[in-house]
N, C-alpha and C positions, 0 to 999 in steps of 0.2 A: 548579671542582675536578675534573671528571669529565674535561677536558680533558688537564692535568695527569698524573692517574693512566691517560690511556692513552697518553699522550708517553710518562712512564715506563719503561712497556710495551712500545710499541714499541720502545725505547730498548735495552731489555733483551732482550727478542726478535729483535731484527736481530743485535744482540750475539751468543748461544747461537746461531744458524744460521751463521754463520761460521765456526768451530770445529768442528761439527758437516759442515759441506761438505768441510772439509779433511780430516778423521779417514775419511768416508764415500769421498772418492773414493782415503786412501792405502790404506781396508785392502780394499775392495770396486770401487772405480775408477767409471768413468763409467757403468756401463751398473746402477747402482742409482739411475739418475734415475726409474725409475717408480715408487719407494718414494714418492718425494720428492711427484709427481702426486698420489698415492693420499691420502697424508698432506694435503697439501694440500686435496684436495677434501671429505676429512672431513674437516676445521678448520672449511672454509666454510658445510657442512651442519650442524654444530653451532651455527656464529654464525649462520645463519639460523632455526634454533627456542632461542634462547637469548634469553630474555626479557631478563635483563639489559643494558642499553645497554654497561655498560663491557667485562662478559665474550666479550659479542658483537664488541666491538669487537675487545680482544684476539684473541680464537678468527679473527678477519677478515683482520688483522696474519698472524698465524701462518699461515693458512693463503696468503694471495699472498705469505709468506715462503717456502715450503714450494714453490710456484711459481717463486722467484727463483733458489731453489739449484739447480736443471735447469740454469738457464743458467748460475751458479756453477763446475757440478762440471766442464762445458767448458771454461771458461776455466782452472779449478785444474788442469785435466790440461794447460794450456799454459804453467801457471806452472810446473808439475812440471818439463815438457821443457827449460825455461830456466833448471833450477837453483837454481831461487828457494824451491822446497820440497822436501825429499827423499823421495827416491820409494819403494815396498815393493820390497824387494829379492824378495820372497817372492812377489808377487803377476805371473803373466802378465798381457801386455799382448798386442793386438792385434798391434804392431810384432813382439815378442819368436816372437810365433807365426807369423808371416809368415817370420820371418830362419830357424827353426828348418825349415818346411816345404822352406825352399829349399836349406838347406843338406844336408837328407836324400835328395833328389835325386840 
Protein backbone atom coordinates (compact mmCIF):
# COMPACT_ATOMS: atom_id res chain seq x y z
CA UNK A 1 0.00 0.00 0.00
CA UNK A 2 2.75 2.31 1.01
CA UNK A 3 4.07 1.79 -2.60
CA UNK A 4 0.98 2.96 -4.15
CA UNK A 5 0.52 6.05 -1.85
CA UNK A 6 3.94 7.35 -2.87
CA UNK A 7 3.35 6.65 -6.73
CA UNK A 8 0.35 8.86 -6.02
CA UNK A 9 2.60 11.37 -4.92
CA UNK A 10 4.96 11.35 -7.07
CA UNK A 11 2.42 11.34 -9.52
CA UNK A 12 1.01 14.49 -8.14
CA UNK A 13 4.11 16.17 -7.42
CA UNK A 14 5.75 15.99 -10.79
CA UNK A 15 2.37 17.17 -11.94
CA UNK A 16 2.38 20.90 -9.49
CA UNK A 17 6.23 21.44 -10.45
CA UNK A 18 5.40 21.76 -14.14
CA UNK A 19 3.21 24.61 -13.78
CA UNK A 20 5.05 25.98 -11.23
CA UNK A 21 8.47 26.10 -13.72
CA UNK A 22 6.29 27.61 -16.25
CA UNK A 23 4.65 30.52 -14.13
CA UNK A 24 8.32 30.88 -12.28
CA UNK A 25 10.25 31.43 -15.36
CA UNK A 26 7.30 33.71 -17.29
CA UNK A 27 6.90 36.13 -14.34
CA UNK A 28 10.72 35.90 -12.75
CA UNK A 29 12.68 34.18 -15.89
CA UNK A 30 15.71 31.92 -15.42
CA UNK A 31 17.79 33.40 -13.10
CA UNK A 32 15.12 32.18 -10.02
CA UNK A 33 16.82 28.86 -10.44
CA UNK A 34 18.49 29.20 -6.89
CA UNK A 35 15.05 29.47 -5.27
CA UNK A 36 14.42 26.17 -6.91
CA UNK A 37 18.31 24.71 -5.30
CA UNK A 38 17.39 26.20 -2.01
CA UNK A 39 13.94 24.54 -1.93
CA UNK A 40 15.14 21.49 -2.94
CA UNK A 41 17.72 21.00 -0.46
CA UNK A 42 15.30 21.78 2.35
CA UNK A 43 12.79 19.13 1.12
CA UNK A 44 15.84 16.62 1.21
CA UNK A 45 16.85 17.81 4.92
CA UNK A 46 13.33 17.35 6.11
CA UNK A 47 13.03 13.72 4.32
CA UNK A 48 16.07 12.90 6.09
CA UNK A 49 14.81 13.47 9.91
CA UNK A 50 11.39 12.68 8.93
CA UNK A 51 10.64 9.58 10.53
CA UNK A 52 7.85 8.63 8.40
CA UNK A 53 8.79 6.27 5.42
CA UNK A 54 5.92 7.62 3.13
CA UNK A 55 6.36 11.47 4.23
CA UNK A 56 10.02 11.03 3.78
CA UNK A 57 9.43 9.62 0.69
CA UNK A 58 7.32 12.46 -0.62
CA UNK A 59 9.44 15.36 1.04
CA UNK A 60 12.59 13.06 -1.21
CA UNK A 61 10.23 13.33 -4.65
CA UNK A 62 9.81 17.09 -3.97
CA UNK A 63 12.88 17.94 -3.17
CA UNK A 64 15.00 16.09 -6.56
CA UNK A 65 11.66 17.62 -8.12
CA UNK A 66 12.88 20.98 -6.92
CA UNK A 67 16.34 19.81 -8.53
CA UNK A 68 14.83 18.95 -11.88
CA UNK A 69 13.03 22.53 -12.47
CA UNK A 70 16.89 24.24 -12.70
CA UNK A 71 17.11 22.37 -15.65
CA UNK A 72 13.27 22.82 -16.63
CA UNK A 73 13.36 26.76 -16.35
CA UNK A 74 16.49 26.39 -19.24
CA UNK A 75 14.69 24.53 -21.37
CA UNK A 76 11.10 26.57 -20.69
CA UNK A 77 13.12 29.86 -21.62
CA UNK A 78 13.84 27.81 -25.01
CA UNK A 79 10.53 26.75 -25.35
CA UNK A 80 9.52 30.54 -24.69
CA UNK A 81 11.94 31.70 -27.77
CA UNK A 82 10.26 28.99 -30.11
CA UNK A 83 6.85 30.15 -29.43
CA UNK A 84 5.68 27.36 -27.87
CA UNK A 85 4.80 29.48 -24.77
CA UNK A 86 4.20 33.17 -24.37
CA UNK A 87 6.56 35.13 -23.06
CA UNK A 88 6.14 38.38 -20.29
CA UNK A 89 5.82 41.15 -22.16
CA UNK A 90 6.57 43.04 -18.95
CA UNK A 91 9.60 41.21 -17.86
CA UNK A 92 13.43 42.16 -19.19
CA UNK A 93 15.42 39.63 -20.67
CA UNK A 94 19.19 39.28 -20.98
CA UNK A 95 18.73 39.65 -25.07
CA UNK A 96 16.19 42.79 -24.46
CA UNK A 97 19.14 44.44 -22.30
CA UNK A 98 21.92 43.73 -24.62
CA UNK A 99 19.71 45.17 -27.92
CA UNK A 100 18.82 48.35 -25.69
CA UNK A 101 22.74 48.82 -24.54
CA UNK A 102 23.61 48.85 -28.02
CA UNK A 103 21.25 50.85 -29.49
CA UNK A 104 22.04 53.72 -26.92
CA UNK A 105 25.39 53.93 -28.18
Amino acid sequence: MHGIIVGIGAFILIGLFHPIVIKAEYYFSKKIFPFFIIAGIIFLIMAFFTENKIVSSLLGIAGFSSFWSVLELFEQEKRVEKGWFPSNPNKKTDKTDKTDKRNKK
